[in-house]
C-alpha positions as CSV (number, residue, x, y, z in Angstrom):
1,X,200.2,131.8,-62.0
2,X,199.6,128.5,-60.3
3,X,200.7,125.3,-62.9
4,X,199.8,121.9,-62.0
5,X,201.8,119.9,-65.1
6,X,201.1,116.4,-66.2
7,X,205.1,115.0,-65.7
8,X,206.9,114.5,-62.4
9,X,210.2,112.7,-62.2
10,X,209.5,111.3,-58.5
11,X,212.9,110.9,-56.7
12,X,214.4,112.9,-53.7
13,X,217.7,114.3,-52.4
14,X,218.5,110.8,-50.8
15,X,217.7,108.8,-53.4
16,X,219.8,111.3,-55.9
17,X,222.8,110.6,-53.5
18,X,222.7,107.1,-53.3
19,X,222.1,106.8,-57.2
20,X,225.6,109.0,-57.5
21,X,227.5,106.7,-55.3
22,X,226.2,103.3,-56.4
23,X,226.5,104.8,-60.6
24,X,230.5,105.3,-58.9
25,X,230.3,101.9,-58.1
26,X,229.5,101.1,-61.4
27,X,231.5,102.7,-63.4
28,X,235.0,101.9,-61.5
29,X,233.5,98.3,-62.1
30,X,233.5,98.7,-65.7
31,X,230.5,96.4,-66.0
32,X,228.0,99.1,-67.4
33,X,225.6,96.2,-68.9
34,X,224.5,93.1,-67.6
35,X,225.9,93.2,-64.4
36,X,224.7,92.4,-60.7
37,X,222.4,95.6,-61.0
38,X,220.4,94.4,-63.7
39,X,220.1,90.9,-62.3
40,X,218.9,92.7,-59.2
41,X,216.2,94.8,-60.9
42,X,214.5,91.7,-63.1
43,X,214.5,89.6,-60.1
44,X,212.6,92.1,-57.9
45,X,210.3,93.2,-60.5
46,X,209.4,89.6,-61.6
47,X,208.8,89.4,-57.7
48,X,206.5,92.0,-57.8
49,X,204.4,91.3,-60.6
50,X,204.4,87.7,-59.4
51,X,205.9,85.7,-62.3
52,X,208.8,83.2,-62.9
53,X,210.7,85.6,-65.4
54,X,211.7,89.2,-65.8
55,X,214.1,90.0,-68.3
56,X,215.1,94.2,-69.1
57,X,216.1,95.7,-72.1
58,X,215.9,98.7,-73.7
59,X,212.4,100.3,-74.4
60,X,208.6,99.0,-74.2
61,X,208.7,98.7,-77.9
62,X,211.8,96.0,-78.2
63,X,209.8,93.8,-75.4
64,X,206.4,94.0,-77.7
65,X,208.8,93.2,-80.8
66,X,211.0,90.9,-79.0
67,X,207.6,88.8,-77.5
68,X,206.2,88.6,-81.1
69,X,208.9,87.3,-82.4
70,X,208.9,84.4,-79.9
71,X,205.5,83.8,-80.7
72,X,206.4,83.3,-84.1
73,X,203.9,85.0,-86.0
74,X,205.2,85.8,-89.3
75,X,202.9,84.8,-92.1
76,X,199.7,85.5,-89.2
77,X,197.2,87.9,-88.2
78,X,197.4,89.9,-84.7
79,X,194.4,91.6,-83.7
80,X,195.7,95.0,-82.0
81,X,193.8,98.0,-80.5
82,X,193.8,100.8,-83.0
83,X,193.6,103.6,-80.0
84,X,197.1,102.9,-78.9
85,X,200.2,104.0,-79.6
86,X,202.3,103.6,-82.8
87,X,205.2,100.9,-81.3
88,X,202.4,98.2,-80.5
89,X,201.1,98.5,-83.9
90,X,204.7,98.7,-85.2
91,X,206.1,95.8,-83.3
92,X,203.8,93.4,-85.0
93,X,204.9,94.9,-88.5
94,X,208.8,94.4,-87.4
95,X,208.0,90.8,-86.1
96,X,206.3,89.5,-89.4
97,X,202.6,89.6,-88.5
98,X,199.9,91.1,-89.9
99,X,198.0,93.7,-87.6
100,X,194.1,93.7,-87.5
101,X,192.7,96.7,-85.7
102,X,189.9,96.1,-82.7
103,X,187.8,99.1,-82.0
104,X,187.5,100.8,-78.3
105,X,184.3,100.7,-76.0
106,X,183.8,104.2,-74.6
107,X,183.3,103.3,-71.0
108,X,186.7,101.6,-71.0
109,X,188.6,102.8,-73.8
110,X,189.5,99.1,-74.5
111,X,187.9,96.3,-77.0
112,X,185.2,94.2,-76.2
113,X,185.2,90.2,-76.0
114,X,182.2,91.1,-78.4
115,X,184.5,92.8,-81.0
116,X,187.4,90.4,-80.4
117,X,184.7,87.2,-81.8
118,X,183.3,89.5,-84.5
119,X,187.4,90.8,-85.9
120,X,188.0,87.2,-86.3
121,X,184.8,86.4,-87.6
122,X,185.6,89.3,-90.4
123,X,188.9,88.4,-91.3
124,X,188.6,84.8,-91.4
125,X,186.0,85.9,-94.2
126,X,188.0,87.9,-96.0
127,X,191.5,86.5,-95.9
128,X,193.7,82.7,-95.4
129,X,195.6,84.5,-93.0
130,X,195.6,82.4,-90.0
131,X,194.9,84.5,-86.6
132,X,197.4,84.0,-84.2
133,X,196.9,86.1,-80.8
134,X,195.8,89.1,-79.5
135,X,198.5,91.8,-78.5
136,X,195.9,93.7,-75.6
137,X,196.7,97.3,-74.7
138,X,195.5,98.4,-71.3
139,X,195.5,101.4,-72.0
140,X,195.9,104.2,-69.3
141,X,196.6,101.6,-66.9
142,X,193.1,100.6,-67.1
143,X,192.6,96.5,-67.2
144,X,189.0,96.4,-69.0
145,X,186.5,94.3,-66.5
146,X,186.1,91.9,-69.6
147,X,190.1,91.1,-70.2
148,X,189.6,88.2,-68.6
149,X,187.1,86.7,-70.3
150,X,189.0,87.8,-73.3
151,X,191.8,85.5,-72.0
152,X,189.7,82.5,-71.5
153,X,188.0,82.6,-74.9
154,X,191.2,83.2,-76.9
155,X,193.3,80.0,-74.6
156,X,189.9,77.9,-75.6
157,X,190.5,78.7,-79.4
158,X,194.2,78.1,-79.2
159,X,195.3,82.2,-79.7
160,X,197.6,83.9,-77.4
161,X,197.3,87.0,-75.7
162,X,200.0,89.3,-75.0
163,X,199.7,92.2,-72.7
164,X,200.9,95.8,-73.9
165,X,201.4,96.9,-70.3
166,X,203.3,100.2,-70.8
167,X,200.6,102.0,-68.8
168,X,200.2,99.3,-66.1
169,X,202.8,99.0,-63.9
170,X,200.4,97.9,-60.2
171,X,197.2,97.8,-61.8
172,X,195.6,94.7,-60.5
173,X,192.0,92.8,-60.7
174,X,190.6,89.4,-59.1
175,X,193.9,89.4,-57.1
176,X,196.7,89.2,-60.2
177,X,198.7,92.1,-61.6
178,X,199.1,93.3,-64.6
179,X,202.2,91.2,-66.4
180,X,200.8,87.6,-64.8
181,X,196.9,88.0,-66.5
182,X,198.1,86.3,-69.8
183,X,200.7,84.6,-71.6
184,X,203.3,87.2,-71.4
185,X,203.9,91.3,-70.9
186,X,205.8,94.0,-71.8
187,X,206.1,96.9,-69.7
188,X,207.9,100.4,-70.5
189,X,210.2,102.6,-68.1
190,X,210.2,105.7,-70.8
191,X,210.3,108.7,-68.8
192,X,206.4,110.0,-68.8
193,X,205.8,106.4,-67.1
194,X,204.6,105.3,-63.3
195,X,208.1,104.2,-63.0
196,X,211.3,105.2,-65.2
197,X,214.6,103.9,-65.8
198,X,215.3,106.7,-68.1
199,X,214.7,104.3,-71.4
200,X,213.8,100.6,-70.7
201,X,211.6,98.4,-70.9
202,X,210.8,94.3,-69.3
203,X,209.4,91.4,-70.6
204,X,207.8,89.3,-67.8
205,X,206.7,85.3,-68.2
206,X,206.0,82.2,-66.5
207,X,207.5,80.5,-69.5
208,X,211.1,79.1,-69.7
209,X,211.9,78.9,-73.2
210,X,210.5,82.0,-73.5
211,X,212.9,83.2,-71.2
212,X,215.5,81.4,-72.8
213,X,215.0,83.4,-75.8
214,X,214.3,86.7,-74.9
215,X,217.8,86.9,-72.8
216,X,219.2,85.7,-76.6
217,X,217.3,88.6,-78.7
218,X,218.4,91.2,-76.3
219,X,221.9,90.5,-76.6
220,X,222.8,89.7,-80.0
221,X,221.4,86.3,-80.2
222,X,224.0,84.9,-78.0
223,X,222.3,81.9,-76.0
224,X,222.8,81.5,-72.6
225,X,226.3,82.9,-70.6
226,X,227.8,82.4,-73.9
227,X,229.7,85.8,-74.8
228,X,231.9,84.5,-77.8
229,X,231.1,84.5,-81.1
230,X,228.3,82.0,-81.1
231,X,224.5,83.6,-82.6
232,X,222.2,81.4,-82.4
233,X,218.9,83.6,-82.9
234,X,219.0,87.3,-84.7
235,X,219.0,89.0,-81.9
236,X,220.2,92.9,-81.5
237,X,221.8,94.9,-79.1
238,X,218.9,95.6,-76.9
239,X,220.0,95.7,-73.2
240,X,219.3,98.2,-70.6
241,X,222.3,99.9,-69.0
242,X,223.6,99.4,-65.5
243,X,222.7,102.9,-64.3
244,X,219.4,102.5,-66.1
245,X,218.2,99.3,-63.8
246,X,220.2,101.2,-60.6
247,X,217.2,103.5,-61.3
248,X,214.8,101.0,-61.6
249,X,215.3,99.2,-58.4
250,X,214.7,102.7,-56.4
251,X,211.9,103.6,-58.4
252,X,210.5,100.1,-57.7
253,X,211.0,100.4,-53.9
254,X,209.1,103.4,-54.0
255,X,206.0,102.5,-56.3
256,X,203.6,101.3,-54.0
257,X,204.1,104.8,-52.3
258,X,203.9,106.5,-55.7
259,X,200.9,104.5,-56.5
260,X,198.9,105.4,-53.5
261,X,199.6,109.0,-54.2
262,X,198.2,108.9,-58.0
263,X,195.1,106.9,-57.1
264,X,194.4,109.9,-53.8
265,X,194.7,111.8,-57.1
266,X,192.7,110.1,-59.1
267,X,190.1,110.0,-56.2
268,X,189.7,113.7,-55.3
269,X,189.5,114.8,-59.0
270,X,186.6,112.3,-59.6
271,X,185.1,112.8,-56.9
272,X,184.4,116.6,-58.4
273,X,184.0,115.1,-61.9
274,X,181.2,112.6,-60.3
275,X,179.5,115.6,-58.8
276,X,179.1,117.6,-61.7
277,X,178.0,114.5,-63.8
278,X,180.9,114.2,-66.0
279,X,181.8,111.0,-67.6
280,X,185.2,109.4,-67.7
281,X,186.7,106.0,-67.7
282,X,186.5,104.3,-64.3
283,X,189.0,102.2,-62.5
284,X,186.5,101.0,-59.9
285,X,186.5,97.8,-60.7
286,X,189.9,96.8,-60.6
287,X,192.0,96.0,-57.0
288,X,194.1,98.7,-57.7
289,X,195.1,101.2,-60.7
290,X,198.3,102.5,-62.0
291,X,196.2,105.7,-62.4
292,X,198.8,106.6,-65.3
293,X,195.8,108.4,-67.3
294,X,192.5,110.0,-66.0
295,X,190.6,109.1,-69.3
296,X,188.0,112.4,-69.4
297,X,185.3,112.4,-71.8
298,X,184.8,115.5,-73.9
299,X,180.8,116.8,-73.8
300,X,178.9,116.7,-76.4
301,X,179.4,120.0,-78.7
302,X,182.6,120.8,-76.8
303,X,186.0,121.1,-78.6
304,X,189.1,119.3,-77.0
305,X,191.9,121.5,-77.9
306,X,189.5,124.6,-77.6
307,X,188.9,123.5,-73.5
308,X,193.0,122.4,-73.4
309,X,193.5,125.7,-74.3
310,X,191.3,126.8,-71.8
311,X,192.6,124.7,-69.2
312,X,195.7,125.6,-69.7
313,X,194.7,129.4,-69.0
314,X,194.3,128.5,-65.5
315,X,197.5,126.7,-65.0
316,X,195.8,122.6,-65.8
317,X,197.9,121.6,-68.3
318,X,196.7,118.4,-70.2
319,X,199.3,115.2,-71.1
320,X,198.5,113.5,-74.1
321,X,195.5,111.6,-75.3
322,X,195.3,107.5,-75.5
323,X,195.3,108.6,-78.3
324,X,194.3,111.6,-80.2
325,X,194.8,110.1,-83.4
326,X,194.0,106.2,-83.4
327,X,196.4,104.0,-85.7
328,X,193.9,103.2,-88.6
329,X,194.8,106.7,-89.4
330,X,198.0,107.3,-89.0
331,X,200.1,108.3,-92.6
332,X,202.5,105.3,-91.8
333,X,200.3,102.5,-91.7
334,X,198.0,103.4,-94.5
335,X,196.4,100.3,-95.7
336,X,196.3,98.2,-93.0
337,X,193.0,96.9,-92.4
338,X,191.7,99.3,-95.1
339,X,188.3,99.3,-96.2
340,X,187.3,98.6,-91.9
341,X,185.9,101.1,-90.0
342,X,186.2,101.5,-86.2
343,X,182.9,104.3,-85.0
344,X,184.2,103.7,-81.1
345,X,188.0,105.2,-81.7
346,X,186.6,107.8,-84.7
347,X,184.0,108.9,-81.8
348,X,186.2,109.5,-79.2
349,X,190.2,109.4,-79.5
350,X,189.9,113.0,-80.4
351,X,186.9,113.5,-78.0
352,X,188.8,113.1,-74.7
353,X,191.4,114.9,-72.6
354,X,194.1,113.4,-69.6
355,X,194.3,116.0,-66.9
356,X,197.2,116.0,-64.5
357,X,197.8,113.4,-62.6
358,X,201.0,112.3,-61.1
359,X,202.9,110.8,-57.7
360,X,203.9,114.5,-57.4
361,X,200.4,116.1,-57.2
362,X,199.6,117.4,-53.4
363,X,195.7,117.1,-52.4
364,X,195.1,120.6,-53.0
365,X,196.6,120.3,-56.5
366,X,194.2,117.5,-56.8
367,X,191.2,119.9,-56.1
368,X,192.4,122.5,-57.9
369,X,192.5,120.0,-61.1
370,X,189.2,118.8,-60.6
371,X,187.0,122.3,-60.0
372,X,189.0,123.4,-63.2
373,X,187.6,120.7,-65.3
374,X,184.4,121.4,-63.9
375,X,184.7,124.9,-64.9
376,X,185.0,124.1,-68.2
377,X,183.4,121.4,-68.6
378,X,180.1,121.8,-67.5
């Protein structure tokens, strides 16, 4: 039976070779961390996005953790998506913060600017608790049309915003990239991502202290070149590995490519989805799209794992949701924010399915996904 799956590992016999002989390289060199390979992989990728700074280490979650911690917000409120996943939530927990959810607007599966005012409003009436930022979650790879306005009212009231950019590596609007739209980002290289470094993640700034620090964090708190016994901040052993940014560098060659194959993806499966008059979360607006996650809505009266299991009948098998379960109710963070409720994510986190969709898909895969959907769907 035909299978269309919802991972691909994109590399190819070449690129397999030259990763054996340079990971020789490597290890005859006996420099398995912060060596030339790293260097190499943070500058190009800070190239790419367009910002001053790139520094690796090793997962998404650290560079969340890592960027909260440099904004110093212990003893402060962070307003958070709750339809994401549990490490954003969790980084703000670890960095001394205290997380306020934001609801989800269907047609974008992100907050509003509307509900960003109105969750301060709220919890400047119920609590001293000083708001300090806004860690944003583009979720899917999806920048919301109104992140920028979210931006430029948060910098006029003197709150930061941090990007949660797991899903975003490409995605662009009004000619920036995801990882230069704010004050700072934190991507992830985990192996379902665009782009994979096995486990990884980068922090990416225009701000040199920031920089400063975040190199410190990553390796122990040791500041600077300094490798003695000097620990200056309480950093932890957070570094990504040679090999791991070896990978990096070819996968980051090869994005653009793997890009414009998820978005003919993206385009043929929606086009059949548009046809049918199925609803799903558009990326029309923005430059360009990661296309990590087709966002599907679920029908009215329809069950989602009854049409996965459908689905996966005739071969479409689903990835997961953004998310099936938002955090407000998830066991380990019972009590945050308690008492709030949040009708967007309650509506539709477990109303919506992610088809296939990956660098790997051929055209006719493509069509394939998209009459199946409509199949069931309709």
């Amino acid at each position: 039976m035909r299978q269309v799956k919802p991972f691909y590992f994109d590399i190819t016999d070449d690129e397999i070779v030259y990763f054996q002989q340079e990971s020789a390289k490597i290890l005859r060199s006996a420099t398995l961390i912060l060596g030339e390979y790293t260097t190499k992989f943070e500058q190009a990728f800070a190239e790419y996005i367009g910002v001053k700074h790139a520094i690796s280490c090793n997962s998404g979650s650290t560079a969340l953790e890592f960027l909260l911690r440099i904004k110093k917000i212990e003893g402060t409120a962070v307003l958070v998506p709750t339809n994401t996943n549990f490490a954003t939530v969790a980084a703000i927990i670890r960095a001394g913060g205290e997380a306020r959810y934001l609801d989800m607007d269907k047609k974008t599966f992100a907050p509003t600017l509307a509900m960003v005012q109105e969750a301060i409003k709220r919890h400047q009436a119920k609590s001293k608790t000083p708001v300090s930022g806004v860690l944003w979650v583009h979720i899917g790879g999806v920048v919301s049309p109104e992140f920028l306005e979210v931006v430029r009212y948060c910098r006029k009231h003197g709150l930061f915003v941090m990007e949660d950019a797991a899903h975003a590596h490409g995605s662009q609007i009004k000619g920036v990239k995801s990882g230069n739209l704010a004050d700072a980002a934190a991507f992830s290289f985990f192996p379902t991502k665009v782009m994979t470094t096995c486990e990884g993640g980068i922090i990416t700034t225009n701000n040199d202290e920031e920089e400063y620090l975040a190199r410190s964090f990553r390796n122990q708190g040791k500041r600077g070149v300094n490798f003695g016994g000097l620990h200056h901040d309480f950093g932890n052993s957070s570094r990504i590995t040679e090999p791991g940014a070896l990978l990096g560098l070819i996968q980051l060659k090869k994005l653009p490519q793997m890009l414009a194959r998820r978005q003919r993806g993206y385009e043929i499966i929606t086009k059949a989805l548009d046809k049918a008059g199925l609803s799903y979360v558009s990326t029309a607006h923005m430059d360009a799209a990661s296309q990590y996650k087709l966002i599907v809505h679920v029908p009215e009266g329809r069950h989602t794992d009854d049409l996965k299991k459908k689905l996966s009948g005739d071969g479409v098998l689903c990835g997961g949701g953004v998310y099936d379960l938002p955090c407000h109710k998830q066991p380990v963070f019972e009590g945050v924010c308690s008492g709030e409720s949040y009708p967007g994510a309650d509506r539709w986190c477990p109303n919506h399915l992610c088809p296939p969709l990956t660098s790997g898909m051929t055209e006719d895969d493509a069509r394939y996904v998209g009459e199946t959907l409509v199949k069931h769907l309709v």
